[in-house]
C-alpha positions in Angstrom: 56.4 175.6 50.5 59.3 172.9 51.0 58.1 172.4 54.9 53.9 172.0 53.3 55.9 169.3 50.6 57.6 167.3 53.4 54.3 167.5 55.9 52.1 166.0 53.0 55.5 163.2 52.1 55.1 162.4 55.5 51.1 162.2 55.9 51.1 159.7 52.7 54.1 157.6 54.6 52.6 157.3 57.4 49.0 156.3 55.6 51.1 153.4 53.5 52.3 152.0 56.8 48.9 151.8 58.2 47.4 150.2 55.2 49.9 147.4 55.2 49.8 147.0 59.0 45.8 146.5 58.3 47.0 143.8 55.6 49.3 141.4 57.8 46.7 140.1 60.3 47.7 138.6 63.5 48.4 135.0 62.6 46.0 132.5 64.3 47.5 130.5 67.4 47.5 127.1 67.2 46.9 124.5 70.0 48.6 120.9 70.1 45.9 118.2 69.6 43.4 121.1 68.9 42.5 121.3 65.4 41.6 124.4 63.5 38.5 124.9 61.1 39.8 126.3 57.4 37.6 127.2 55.1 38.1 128.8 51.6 35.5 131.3 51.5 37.4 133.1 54.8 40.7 131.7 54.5 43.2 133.1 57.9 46.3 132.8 55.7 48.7 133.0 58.5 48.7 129.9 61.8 51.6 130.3 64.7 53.0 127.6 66.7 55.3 127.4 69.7 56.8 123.7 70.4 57.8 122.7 73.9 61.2 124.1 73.6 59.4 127.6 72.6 60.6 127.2 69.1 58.0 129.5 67.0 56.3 127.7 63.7 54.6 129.3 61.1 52.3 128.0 58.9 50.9 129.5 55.8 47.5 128.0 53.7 46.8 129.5 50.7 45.2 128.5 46.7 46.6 127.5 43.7 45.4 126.7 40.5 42.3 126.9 39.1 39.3 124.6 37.7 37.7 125.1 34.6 34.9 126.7 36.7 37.3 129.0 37.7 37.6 127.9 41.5 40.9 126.7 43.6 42.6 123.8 42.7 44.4 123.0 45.6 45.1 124.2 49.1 48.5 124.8 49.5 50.6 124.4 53.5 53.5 125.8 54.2 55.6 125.2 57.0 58.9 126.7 58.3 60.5 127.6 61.6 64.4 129.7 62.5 66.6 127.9 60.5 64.1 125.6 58.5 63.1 126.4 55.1 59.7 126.3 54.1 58.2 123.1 53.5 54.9 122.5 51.9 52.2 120.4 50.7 49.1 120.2 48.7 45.7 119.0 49.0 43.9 118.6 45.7 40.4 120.5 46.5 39.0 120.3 43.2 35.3 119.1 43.6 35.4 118.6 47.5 34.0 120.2 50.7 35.1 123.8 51.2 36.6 123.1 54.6 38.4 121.1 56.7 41.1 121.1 59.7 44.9 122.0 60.5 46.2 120.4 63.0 49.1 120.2 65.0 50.3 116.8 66.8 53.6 115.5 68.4 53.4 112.0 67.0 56.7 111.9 69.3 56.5 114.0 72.4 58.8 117.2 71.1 58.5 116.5 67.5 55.5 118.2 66.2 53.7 117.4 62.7 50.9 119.8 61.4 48.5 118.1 59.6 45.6 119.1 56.9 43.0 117.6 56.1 39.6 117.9 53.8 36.6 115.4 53.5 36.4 115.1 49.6 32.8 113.7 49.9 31.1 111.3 47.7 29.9 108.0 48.7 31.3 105.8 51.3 34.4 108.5 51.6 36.9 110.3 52.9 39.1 112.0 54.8 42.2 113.0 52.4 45.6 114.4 54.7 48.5 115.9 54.0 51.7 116.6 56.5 54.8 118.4 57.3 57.1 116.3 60.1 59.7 117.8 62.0 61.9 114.7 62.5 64.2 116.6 64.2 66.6 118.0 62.0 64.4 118.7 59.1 60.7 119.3 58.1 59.6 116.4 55.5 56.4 116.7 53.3 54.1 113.6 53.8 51.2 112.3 51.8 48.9 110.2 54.9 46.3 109.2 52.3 43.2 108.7 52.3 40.8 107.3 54.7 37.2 106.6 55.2 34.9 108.6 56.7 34.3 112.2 57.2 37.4 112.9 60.0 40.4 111.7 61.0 40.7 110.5 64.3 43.7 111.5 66.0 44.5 110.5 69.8 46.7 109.5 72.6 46.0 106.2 72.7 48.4 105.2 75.0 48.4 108.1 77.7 52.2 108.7 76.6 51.7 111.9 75.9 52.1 111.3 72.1 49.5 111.1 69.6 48.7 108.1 66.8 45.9 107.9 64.4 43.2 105.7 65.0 42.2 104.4 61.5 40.9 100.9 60.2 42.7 98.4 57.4 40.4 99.7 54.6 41.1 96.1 52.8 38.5 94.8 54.7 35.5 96.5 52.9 33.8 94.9 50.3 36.1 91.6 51.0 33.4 89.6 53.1 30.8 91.5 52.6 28.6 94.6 51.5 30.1 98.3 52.9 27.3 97.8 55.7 28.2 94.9 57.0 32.2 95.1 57.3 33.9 95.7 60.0 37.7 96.5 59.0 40.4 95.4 61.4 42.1 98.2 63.4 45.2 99.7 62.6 47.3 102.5 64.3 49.5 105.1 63.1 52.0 107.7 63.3 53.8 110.0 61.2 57.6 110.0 61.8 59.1 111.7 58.5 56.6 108.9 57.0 53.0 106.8 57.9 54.4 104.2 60.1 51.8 101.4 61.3 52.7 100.7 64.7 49.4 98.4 65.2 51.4 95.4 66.5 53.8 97.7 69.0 52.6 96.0 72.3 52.0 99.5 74.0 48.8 99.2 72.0 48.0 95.7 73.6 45.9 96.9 75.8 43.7 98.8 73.4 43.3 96.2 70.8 42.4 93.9 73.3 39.3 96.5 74.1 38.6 96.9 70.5 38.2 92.9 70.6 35.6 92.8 73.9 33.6 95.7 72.3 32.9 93.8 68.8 33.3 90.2 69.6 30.0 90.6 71.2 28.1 92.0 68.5 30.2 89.2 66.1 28.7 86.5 68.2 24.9 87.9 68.5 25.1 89.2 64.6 27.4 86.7 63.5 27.9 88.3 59.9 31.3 87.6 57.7 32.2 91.0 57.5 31.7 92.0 61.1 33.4 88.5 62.3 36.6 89.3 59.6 36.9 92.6 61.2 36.9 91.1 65.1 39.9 88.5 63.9 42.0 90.7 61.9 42.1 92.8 65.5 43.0 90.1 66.9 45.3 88.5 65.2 47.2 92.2 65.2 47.1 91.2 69.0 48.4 87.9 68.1 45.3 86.4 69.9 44.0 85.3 66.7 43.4 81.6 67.9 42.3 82.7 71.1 39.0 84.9 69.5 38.3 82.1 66.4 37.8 79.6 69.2 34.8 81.7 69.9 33.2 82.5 66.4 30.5 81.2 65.2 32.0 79.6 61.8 29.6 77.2 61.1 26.5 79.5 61.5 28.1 82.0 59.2 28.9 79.0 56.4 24.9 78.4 57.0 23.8 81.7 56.1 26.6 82.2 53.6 26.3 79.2 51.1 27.2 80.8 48.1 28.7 83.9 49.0 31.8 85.5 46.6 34.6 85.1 49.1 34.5 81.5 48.7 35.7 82.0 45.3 38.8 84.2 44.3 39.2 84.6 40.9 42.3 84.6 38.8 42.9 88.0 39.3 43.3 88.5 42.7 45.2 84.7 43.1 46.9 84.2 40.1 44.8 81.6 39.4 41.4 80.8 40.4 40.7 79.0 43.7 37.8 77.7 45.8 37.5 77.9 49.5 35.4 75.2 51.5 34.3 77.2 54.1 34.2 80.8 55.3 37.4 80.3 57.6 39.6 79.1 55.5 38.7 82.0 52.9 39.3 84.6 55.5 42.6 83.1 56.7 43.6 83.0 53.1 43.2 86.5 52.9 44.5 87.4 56.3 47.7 85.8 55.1 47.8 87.7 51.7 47.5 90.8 53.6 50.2 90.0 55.8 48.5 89.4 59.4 49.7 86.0 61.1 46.7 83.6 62.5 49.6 81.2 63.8 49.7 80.5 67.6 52.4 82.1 69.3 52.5 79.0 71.7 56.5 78.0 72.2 56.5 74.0 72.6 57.7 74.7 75.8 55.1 76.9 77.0 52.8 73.9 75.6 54.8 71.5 77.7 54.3 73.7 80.8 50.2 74.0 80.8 50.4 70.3 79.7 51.9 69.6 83.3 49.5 71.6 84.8 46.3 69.7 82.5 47.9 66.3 83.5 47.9 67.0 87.2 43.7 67.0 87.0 44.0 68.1 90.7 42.8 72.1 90.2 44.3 74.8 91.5 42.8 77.4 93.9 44.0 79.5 96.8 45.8 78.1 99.5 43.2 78.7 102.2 39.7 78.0 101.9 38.8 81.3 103.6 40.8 83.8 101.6 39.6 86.6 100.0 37.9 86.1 96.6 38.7 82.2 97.2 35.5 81.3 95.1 36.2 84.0 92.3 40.5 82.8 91.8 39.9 78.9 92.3 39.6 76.3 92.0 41.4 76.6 88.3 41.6 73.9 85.4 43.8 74.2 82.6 43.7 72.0 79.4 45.3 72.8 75.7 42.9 72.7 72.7 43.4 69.7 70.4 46.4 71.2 68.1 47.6 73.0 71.0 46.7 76.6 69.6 45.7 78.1 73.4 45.2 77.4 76.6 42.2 76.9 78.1 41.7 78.0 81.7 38.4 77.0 83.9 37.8 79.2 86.9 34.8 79.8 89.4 31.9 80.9 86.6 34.4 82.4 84.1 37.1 80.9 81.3 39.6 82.0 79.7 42.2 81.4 76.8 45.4 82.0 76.8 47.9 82.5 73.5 50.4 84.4 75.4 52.8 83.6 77.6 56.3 83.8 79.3 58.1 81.2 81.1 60.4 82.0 83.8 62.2 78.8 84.7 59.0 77.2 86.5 57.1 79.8 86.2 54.9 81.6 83.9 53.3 84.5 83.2 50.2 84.4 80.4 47.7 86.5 79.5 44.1 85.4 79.1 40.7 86.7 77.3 38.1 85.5 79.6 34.2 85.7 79.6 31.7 85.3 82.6 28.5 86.1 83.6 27.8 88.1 80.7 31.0 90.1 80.9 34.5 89.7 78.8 37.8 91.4 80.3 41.7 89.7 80.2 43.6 89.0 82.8 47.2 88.3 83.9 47.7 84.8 85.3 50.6 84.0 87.4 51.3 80.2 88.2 54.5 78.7 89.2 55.5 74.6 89.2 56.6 73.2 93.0 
């Protein structure tokens, strides 16, 4: 009878074990830079991660709260690793999509963030985010915000091998014009413990200067205020501000702008109220405000330098008349613009302007945004005084 006792004892054991090894799920693998669909109606629970150094992350989503309607309040991440507490975060879910997207990202190569997100729909918006940041020697909770649209765009902009978030200076909507017809600068950012905007790093030189080429054209066929606002708040985050006004439109845009609402900015906004003659000097008004510099970054010596070269009037071209791409390097004219904001460089069927430059006893370095032939690039220029 005691043996038939123990043989059932056992039987029942060995039943609870199975149940709760049916109820702990493998955990869903994450990818770096591959995100991973959530949804509430078939939530995973359980996400794994292992970093470079094989260091293994869980991550656990889960509800909390409940609406008056009697659905989730708020999607709740939590994040821990060996010898790391968990960390977590919230995203408020009350009356938005029923999905959206953990992610994990090494903002710093070996450092990695996970990231949630959920479109909270409505119109004209958004993408709201929530983090946990490794840092290094802890996990921090971050609140990214949110931004328009219906994803975050996350990428190696660079080709470092670290990730930044490609987002836009939501300031600019409304400021210049409709939602339709603004184009917000660009900005770039990472999480480090915190949102840093790392827009003005000059790794990202390169890519702003694309983001410039793209729009400028469709600024100077469409010439509308919010488009053109967008194009010079990129650039002047490139600090080729000068360099891309010399090509906008500004009088055609005060033409078909006469009495449009950024000419005025009301007490509210300024302090006190204040009128703006024109549709530049309302947008580098603003630009300023918002903390973007339109200011040359011409040194008076750098202006000296292309002065010699203007003053010579002889051109400069290759040193042979039969060298390679003789017709496409020379001959070159330089001149400075009346108050000396850029450079302006004449070659064979193409110009350029240059705003940046390093001197090197006599010689310089500069880098130019040139046009030709139906085409816009930039371009290194190397010249040295004999």
């Amino acid at each position: 009878m005691l043996a038939r006792i123990l043989v059932v004892l056992l039987a029942c054991l060995a039943g609870a074990t199975a149940v709760a090894a049916q109820a702990a799920p493998e955990p869903v693998y994450l990818y770096r830079g591959t995100p991973a669909e959530w949804k509430l109606s078939a939530l995973a629970g359980r996400y794994a991660y292992s970093d470079a150094s094989d260091r293994l992350w869980t991550v656990t989503l889960d509800t909390e709260g409940k609406t008056v309607e009697g659905k989730a309040k708020f999607l709740k991440m939590s994040v821990s690793a060996d010898g790391f507490a968990p960390v977590s975060v919230k995203l408020d879910i009350d009356g938005t999509a029923e999905y959206g997207a953990l992610a994990v990202y090494d903002f710093d190569v070996g450092y990695p963030t996970f990231l949630l997100t959920n479109y909270t729909m409505g119109a004209h918006c958004c993408i709201a985010a929530q983090a946990v940041s490794f840092t290094g020697d802890a996990l921090v909770a971050v609140d990214v915000g949110s931004y328009d649209g219906s994803d975050l765009s996350v990428r190696d902009l660079d080709n470092d091998g670290s990730y930044e978030i490609e987002s836009w200076d939501q300031r600019f909507y409304y400021a210049f014009d409709s939602y339709a017809g603004s184009l917000p600068a660009r900005r770039i950012l990472k999480i480090r413990g915190k949102v840093d905007d790392v827009t003005t790093d000059p790794t990202y030189q390169k890519y702003l200067i694309g983001e410039i080429n793209h729009w400028l054209g469709e600024c100077l066929s469409s010439p509308g205020p919010g488009l053109c606002a967008g194009v010079l708040g990129t650039a002047a985050k490139a600090g080729l501000y000068q360099s891309v006004a010399a090509a906008v439109p500004f009088e055609t845009i005060d033409r078909d702008n006469k009495d449009a609402a950024y000419l005025t900015c009301s007490a509210d906004v300024c302090g006190t109220e204040m009128k703006f003659w024109n549709y530049r000097e309302a947008l580098e008004f603003q630009l300023g405000e918002w903390g973007y510099e339109t200011e040359s970054g011409l040194t008076d010596r750098v202006r000296d330098y292309y002065r010699t070269l203007e003053n010579s009037g002889l051109g400069f071209g290759m040193p042979e008349k039969d060298s390679e791409m003789a017709c496409g390097r020379g001959p070159l004219k330089f001149s400075l613009d009346k108050k000396g904001q850029y450079v302006g460089l004449e070659g064979y069927e193409y110009a350029c302007r240059i705003e940046k430059a390093t001197l090197l006893d006599h010689s310089a370095i500069a880098l130019g945004l040139c046009e030709g032939e139906g085409e816009r690039w930039s371009a290194l220029f190397a010249t040295e005084l004999s």
